[in-house]
C-alpha positions as CSV (number, residue, x, y, z in Angstrom):
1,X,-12.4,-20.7,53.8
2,X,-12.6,-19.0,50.4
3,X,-12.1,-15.2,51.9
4,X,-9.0,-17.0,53.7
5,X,-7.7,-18.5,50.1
6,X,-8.8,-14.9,48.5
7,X,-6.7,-13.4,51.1
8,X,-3.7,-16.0,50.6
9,X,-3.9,-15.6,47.2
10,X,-3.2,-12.0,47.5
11,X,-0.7,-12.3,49.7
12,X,1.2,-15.0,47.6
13,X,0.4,-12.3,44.8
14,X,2.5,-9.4,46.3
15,X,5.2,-11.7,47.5
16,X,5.8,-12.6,44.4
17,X,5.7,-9.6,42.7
18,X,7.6,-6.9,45.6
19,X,10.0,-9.4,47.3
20,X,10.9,-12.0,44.4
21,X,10.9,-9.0,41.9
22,X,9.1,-12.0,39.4
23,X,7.1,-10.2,36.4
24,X,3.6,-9.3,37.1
25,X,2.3,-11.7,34.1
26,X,4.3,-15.0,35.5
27,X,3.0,-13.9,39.4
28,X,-0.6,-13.6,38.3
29,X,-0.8,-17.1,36.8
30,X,1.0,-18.7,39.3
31,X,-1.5,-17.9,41.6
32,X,-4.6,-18.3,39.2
33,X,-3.0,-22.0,39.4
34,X,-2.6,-22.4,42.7
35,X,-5.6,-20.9,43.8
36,X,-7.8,-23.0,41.2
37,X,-5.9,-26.1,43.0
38,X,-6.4,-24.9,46.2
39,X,-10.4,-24.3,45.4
40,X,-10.7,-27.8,44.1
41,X,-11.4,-26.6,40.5
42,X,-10.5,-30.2,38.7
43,X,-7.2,-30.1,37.0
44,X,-8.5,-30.7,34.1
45,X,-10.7,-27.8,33.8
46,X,-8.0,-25.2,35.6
47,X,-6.5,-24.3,32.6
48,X,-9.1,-24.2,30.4
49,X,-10.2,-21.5,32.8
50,X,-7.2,-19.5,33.0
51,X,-6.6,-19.8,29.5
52,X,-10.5,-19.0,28.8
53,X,-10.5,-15.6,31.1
54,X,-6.6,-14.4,29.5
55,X,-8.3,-14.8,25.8
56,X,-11.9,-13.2,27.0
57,X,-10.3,-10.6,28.3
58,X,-7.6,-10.0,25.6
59,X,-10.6,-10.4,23.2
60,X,-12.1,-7.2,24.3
61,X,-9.5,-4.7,24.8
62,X,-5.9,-6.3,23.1
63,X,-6.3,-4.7,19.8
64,X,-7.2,-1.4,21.3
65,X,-4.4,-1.7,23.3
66,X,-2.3,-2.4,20.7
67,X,-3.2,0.5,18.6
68,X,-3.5,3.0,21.5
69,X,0.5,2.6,22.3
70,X,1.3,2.8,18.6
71,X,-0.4,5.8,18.3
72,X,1.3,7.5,21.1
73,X,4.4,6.5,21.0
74,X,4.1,7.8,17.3
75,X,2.5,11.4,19.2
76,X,5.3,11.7,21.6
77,X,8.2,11.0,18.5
78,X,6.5,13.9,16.6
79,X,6.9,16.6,19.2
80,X,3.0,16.5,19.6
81,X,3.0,16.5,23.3
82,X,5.4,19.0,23.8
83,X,2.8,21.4,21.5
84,X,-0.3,20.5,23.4
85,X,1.7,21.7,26.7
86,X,2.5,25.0,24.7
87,X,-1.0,25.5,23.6
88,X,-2.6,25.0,27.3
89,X,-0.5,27.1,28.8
90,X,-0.4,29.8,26.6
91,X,-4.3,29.8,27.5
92,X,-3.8,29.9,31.2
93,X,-1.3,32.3,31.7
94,X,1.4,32.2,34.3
95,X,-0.2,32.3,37.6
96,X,-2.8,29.5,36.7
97,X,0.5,27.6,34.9
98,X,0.0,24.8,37.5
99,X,-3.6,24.3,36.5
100,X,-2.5,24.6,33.1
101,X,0.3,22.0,33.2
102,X,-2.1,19.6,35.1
103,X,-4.8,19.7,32.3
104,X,-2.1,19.2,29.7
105,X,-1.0,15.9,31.8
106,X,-4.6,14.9,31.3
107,X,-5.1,15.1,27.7
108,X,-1.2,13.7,27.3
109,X,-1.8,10.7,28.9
110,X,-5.0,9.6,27.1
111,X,-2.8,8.1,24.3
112,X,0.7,8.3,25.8
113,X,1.7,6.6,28.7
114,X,2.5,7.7,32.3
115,X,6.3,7.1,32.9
116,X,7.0,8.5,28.8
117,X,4.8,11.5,29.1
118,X,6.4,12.7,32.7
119,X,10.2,12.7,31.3
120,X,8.8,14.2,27.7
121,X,7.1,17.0,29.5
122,X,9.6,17.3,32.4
123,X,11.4,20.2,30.6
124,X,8.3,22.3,30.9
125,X,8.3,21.9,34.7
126,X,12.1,23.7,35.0
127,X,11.0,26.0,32.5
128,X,7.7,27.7,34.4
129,X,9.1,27.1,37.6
130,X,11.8,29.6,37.1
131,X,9.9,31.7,34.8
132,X,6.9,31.9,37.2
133,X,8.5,32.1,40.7
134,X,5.6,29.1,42.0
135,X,7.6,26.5,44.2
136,X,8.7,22.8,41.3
137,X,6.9,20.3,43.9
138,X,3.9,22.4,42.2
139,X,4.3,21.6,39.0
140,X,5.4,18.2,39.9
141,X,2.4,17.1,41.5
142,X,0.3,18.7,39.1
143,X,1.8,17.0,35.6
144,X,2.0,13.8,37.6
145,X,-1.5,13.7,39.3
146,X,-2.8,14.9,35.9
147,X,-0.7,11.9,34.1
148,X,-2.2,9.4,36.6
149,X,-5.5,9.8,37.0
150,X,-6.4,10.3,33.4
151,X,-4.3,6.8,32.7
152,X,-6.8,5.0,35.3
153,X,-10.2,6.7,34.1
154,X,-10.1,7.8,30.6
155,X,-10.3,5.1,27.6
156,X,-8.4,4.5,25.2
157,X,-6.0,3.6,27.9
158,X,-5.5,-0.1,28.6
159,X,-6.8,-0.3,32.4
160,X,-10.2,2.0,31.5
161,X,-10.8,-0.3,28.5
162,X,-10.9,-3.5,30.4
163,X,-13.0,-1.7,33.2
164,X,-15.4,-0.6,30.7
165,X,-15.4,-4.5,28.9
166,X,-16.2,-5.8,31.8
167,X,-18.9,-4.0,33.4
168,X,-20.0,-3.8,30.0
169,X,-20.5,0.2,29.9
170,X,-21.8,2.0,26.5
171,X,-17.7,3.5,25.9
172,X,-18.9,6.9,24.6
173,X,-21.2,7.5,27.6
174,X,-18.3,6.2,30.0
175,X,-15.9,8.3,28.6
176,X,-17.6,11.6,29.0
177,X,-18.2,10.5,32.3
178,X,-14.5,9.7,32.6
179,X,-13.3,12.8,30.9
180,X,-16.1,15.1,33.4
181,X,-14.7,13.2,36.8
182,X,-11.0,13.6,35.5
183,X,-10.7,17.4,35.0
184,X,-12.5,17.9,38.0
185,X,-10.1,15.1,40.2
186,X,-7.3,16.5,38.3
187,X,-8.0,20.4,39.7
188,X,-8.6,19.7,42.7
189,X,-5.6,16.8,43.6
190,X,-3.2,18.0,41.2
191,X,-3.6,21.7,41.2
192,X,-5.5,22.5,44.3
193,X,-3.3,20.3,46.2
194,X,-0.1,21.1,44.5
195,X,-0.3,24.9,45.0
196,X,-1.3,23.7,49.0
197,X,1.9,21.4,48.7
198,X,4.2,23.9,47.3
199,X,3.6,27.0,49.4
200,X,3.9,24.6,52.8
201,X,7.2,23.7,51.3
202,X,8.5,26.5,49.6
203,X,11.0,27.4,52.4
204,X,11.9,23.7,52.3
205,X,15.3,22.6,50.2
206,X,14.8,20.3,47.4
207,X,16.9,17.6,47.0
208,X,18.6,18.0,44.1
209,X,19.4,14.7,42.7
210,X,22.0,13.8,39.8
211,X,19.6,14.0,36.5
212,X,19.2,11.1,34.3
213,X,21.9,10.2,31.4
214,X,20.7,12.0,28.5
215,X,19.8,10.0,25.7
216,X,21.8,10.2,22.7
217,X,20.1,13.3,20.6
218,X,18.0,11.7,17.3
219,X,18.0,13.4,14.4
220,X,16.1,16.4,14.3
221,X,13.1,16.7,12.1
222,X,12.2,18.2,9.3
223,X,9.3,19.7,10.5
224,X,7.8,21.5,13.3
225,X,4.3,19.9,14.4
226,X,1.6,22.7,14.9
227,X,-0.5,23.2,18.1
228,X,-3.9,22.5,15.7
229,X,-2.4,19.3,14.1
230,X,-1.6,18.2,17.8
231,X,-4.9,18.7,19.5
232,X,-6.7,17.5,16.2
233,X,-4.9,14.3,16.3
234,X,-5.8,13.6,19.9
235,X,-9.3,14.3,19.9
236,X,-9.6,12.0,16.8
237,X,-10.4,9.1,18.1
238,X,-12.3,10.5,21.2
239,X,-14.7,12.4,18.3
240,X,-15.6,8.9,16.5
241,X,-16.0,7.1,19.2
242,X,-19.1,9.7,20.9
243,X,-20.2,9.8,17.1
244,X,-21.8,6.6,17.8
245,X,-23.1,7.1,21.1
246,X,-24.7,10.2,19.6
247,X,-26.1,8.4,16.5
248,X,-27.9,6.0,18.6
249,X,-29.3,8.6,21.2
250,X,-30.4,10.6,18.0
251,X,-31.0,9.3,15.1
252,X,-31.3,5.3,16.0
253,X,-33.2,4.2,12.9
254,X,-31.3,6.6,10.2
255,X,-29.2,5.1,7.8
256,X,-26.5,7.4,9.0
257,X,-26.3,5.5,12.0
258,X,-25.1,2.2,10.7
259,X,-22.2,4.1,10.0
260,X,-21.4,5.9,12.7
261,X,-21.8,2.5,14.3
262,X,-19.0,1.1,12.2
263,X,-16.3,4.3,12.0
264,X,-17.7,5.1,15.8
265,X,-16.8,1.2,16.9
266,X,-13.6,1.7,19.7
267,X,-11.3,-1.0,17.0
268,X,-12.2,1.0,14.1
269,X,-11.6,4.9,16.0
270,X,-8.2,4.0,16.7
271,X,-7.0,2.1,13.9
272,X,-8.1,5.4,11.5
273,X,-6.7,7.3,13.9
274,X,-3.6,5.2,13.9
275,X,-3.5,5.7,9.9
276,X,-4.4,9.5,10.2
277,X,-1.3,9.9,12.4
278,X,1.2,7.2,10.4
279,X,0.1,9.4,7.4
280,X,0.4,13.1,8.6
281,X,2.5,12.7,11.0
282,X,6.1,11.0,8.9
283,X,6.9,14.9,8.1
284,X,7.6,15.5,11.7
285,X,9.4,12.3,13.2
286,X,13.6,12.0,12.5
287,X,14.5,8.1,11.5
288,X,12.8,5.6,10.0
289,X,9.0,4.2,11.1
290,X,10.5,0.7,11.6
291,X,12.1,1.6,14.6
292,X,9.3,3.6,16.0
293,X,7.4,0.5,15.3
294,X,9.2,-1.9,17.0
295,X,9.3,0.2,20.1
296,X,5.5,-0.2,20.2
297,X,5.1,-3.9,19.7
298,X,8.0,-4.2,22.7
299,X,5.8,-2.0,25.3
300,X,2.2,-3.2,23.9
301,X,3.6,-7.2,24.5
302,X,4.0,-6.2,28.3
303,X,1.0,-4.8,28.9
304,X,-1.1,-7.3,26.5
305,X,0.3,-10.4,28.8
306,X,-0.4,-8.4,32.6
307,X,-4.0,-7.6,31.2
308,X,-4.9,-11.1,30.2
309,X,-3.4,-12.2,32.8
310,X,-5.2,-10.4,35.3
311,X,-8.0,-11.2,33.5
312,X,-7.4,-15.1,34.4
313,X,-6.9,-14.6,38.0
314,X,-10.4,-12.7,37.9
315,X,-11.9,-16.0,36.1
316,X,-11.1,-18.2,38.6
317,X,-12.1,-16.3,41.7
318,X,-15.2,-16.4,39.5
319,X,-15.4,-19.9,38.8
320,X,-14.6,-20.5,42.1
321,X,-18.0,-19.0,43.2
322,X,-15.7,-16.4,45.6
323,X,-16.9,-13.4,42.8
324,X,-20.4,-14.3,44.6
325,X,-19.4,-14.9,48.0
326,X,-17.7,-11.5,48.3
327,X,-20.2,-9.3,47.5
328,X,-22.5,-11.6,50.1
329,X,-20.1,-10.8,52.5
330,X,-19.7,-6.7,51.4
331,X,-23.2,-6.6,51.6
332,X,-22.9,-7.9,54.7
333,X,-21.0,-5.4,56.2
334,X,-23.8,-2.0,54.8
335,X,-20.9,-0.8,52.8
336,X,-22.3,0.9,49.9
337,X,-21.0,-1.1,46.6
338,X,-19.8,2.1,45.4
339,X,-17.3,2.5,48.3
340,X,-16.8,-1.1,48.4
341,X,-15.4,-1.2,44.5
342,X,-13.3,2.2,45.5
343,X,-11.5,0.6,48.7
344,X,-10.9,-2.6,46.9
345,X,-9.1,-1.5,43.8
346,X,-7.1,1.2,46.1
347,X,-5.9,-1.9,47.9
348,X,-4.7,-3.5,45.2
349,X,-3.5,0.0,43.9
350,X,-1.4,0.3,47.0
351,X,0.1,-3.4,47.3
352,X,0.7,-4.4,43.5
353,X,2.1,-0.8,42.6
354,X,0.2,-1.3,39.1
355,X,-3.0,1.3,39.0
356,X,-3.6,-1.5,35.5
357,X,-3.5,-4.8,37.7
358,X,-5.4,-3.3,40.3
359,X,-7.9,-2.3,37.7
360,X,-8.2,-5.6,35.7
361,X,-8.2,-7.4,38.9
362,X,-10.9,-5.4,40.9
363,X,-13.5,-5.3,37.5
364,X,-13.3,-9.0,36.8
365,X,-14.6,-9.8,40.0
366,X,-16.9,-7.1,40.1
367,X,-18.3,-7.1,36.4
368,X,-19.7,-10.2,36.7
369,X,-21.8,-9.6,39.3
370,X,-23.3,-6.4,37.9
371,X,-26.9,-7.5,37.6
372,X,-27.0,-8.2,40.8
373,X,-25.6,-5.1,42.4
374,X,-28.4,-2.4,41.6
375,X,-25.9,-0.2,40.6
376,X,-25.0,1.8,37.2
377,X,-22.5,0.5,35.5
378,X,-21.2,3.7,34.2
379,X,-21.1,4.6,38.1
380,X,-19.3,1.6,39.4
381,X,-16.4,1.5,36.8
382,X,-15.9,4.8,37.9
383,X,-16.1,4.1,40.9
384,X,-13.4,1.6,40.0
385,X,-11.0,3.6,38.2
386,X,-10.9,6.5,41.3
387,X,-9.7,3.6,43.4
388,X,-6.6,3.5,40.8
389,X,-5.3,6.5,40.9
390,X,-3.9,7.5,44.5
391,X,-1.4,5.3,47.2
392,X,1.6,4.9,44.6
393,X,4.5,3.6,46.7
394,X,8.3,2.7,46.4
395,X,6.8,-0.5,44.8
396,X,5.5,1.3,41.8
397,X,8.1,2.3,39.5
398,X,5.9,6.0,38.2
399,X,6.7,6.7,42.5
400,X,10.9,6.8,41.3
401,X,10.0,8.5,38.3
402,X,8.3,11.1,39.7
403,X,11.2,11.2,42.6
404,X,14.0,11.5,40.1
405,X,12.7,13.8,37.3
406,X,10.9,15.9,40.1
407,X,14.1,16.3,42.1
408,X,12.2,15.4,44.9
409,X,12.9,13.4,48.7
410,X,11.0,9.9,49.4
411,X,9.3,12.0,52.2
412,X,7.9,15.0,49.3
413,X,7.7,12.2,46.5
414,X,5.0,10.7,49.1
415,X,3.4,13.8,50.4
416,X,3.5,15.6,46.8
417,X,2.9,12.6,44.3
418,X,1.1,9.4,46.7
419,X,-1.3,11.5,48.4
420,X,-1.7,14.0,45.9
421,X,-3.4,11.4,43.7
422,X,-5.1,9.7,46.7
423,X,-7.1,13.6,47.1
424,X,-7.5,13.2,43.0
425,X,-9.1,9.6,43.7
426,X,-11.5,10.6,47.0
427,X,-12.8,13.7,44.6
428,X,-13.4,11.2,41.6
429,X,-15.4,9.0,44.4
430,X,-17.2,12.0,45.6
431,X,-18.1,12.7,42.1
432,X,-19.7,9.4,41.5
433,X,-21.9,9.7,44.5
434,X,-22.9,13.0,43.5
435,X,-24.1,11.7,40.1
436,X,-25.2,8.2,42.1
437,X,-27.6,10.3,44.6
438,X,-29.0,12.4,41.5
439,X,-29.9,9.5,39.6
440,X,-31.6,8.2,42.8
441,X,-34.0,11.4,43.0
442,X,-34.8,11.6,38.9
């Protein structure tokens, strides 16, 4: 009876979300309701529940997530992104401009998010795809494989963090982890694959669709960013944050690392970086900080409310004693818990059309039950994130902005752009059992 509510649940879940078109945030506690009622959690104690796993949750990842979109929508106003593109592939050179572009969508999308970081670096695509003679479905599925799976595996970004929160994962170790399995995924899905993709359809016509209404040109800056300032800014945060890790592996019981502990703490990292970037970066960005501001705090509410509450839904299949019952039952069936995690988030990846949901969802059931997995935890939320990345569908709104920026059909969007990242996501899962069978014979 509880995998048939679990099931129900889900279904009731997507309903709501693809056929009723209501907000993710509403849908998820309308089920974490209904499915506390229908698991005869008392009423009394339902909401205190829900309410309990939205602030837990929220309590471990909202600043962060705060902070991380000021600080790249702040990035992407300053021309930064357009400069790290410049710099990459002025390293790789023209006929390795795919692998270039699919790297830069990598580091781009650890503080700026998917959908804003495809339209700010669409220009490039038109630019090395007539400049380079290599077929645009290339470059497509390159920048957007790159965007992708570094937004579902590399912290600061929101889904990563509550991953890492919940399996409760050292964040320095898991993000050079997440950083190693990303380029790799990323080379292999977005530019291994694309340059497959492109030369299979390179006789093919592209549908050429009407482009976007152009925004209203700002006023143009002062300044020029630089390539150095750029990269410097971005690897900020990333630098503190391992500072720690390193202090403790190091030097544990030196003064010194009592304050790499504090600068190195992931709230700390990103709000200097945050006041680095509000301080270096006014030079470079045309109109007043209030309105870049306000801009943040609109697309930070969304995603604060879908995270906690994903994270409520999570609480009550916990509460609920389902968390337990399922991984019985996985057991059950000798699928490795590795695989297991992988195919569970990719179904939710799939359905919900939200890598971020499917995330959040996937590691509150799954976090939990850690101790009792034998399993790494740096390995399963890995694991975890790989399943976010491939599958996109109509029902995610990054498949119709890949489709219309890419000039691309429904039928290339989903060979170039859904399976594209579903290759990026089996490579990231190979990975992880690469490094799970090598920590088996140490």
């Amino acid at each position: 009876m509880l995998l048939i509510l679990f099931i129900l649940a889900l279904a009731v879940l997507f309903l709501l979300i693809l056929k009723f078109k209501i907000e993710p945030f509403i849908a998820l506690l309308i089920v974490s309701f209904g499915l506390a009622l229908a698991v005869r959690i008392p009423i009394s104690e339902a909401s205190s529940i829900i309410a309990d796993g939205f602030g837990s949750t929220l309590a471990g990842v909202g600043i962060l997530i705060g902070l991380g979109i000021v600080f790249g929508q702040f990035l992407a106003k300053a021309g930064a992104v357009e400069k790290i593109a410049e710099g990459i592939l002025s390293m790789t050179g023209s006929k390795k401009s795919p692998a270039g572009l699919a790297l830069t969508g990598t580091i781009v999308s650890i503080p700026v998010f998917f959908d804003a970081a495809f339209v700010i670096l669409n220009k490039v695509i038109r630019s090395l795809s007539t400049r380079t003679g290599i077929a645009r479905i290339t470059f497509v599925t390159a920048l957007a494989v790159g965007l992708i799976v570094s937004h579902s595996m590399v912290i600061p970004t929101p889904g990563p963090l509550v991953v890492a929160e919940n399996v409760g994962v050292d964040l320095g170790i898991f993000l050079i982890a997440g950083i190693f399995v990303a380029v790799v995924a990323t080379l292999v899905g977005g530019y291994g694959y694309g340059m497959f993709i492109g030369r299979r359809m390179k006789s093919e016509t592209v549908e050429e669709e009407d482009e976007m209404e152009a925004e209203p040109e700002a006023r143009a800056p002062a300044k020029q960013i630089s390539k150095t300032l750029s990269f410097g800014l971005i690897a900020l945060p990333i630098v503190l944050i391992l500072s720690n890790t390193l202090a403790q592996l190091f030097i544990p019981d030196n003064p010194l690392s009592s304050f790499f502990a504090f600068v190195g703490d992931k709230n700390v990292a990103l709000l200097i970086a945050v006041l680095v970037a509000l301080i270096v970066l006014k030079p470079y960005i045309a109109g007043p900080y209030k309105t870049q501001f306000n801009q943040s705090m609109q697309d930070a509410g969304s995603i604060l409310l879908i995270t906690g509450a994903g994270g409520a839904f999570g609480a009550v299949i916990n509460a609920s004693g389902m968390g337990d019952y399922l991984i019985e039952m996985m057991s059950s069936w000798n699928i490795h818990i590795l695989l297991l995690a992988f195919i569970f988030t990719q179904i939710l990846r799939a359905s919900l059309g939200s890598a971020t949901v499917a995330l959040v969802t996937t590691s509150s059931i799954l976090g939990p039950q850690i101790a009792d997995l034998a399993v790494s935890p740096v390995l399963l939320a890995l694991a975890i994130c790989s399943g976010a990345i491939g599958l996109s569908l109509p029902n995610d709104s990054g498949f119709w902005v890949v489709n219309r920026f890419g000039r691309l059909t429904v039928t290339q969007t989903l060979q170039a752009w859904s399976l594209g990242g579903f290759v990026a996501g089996l490579t990231g899962l190979g990975l992880v059992y690469v490094m799970y069978f090598i920590t088996q014979l140490v």
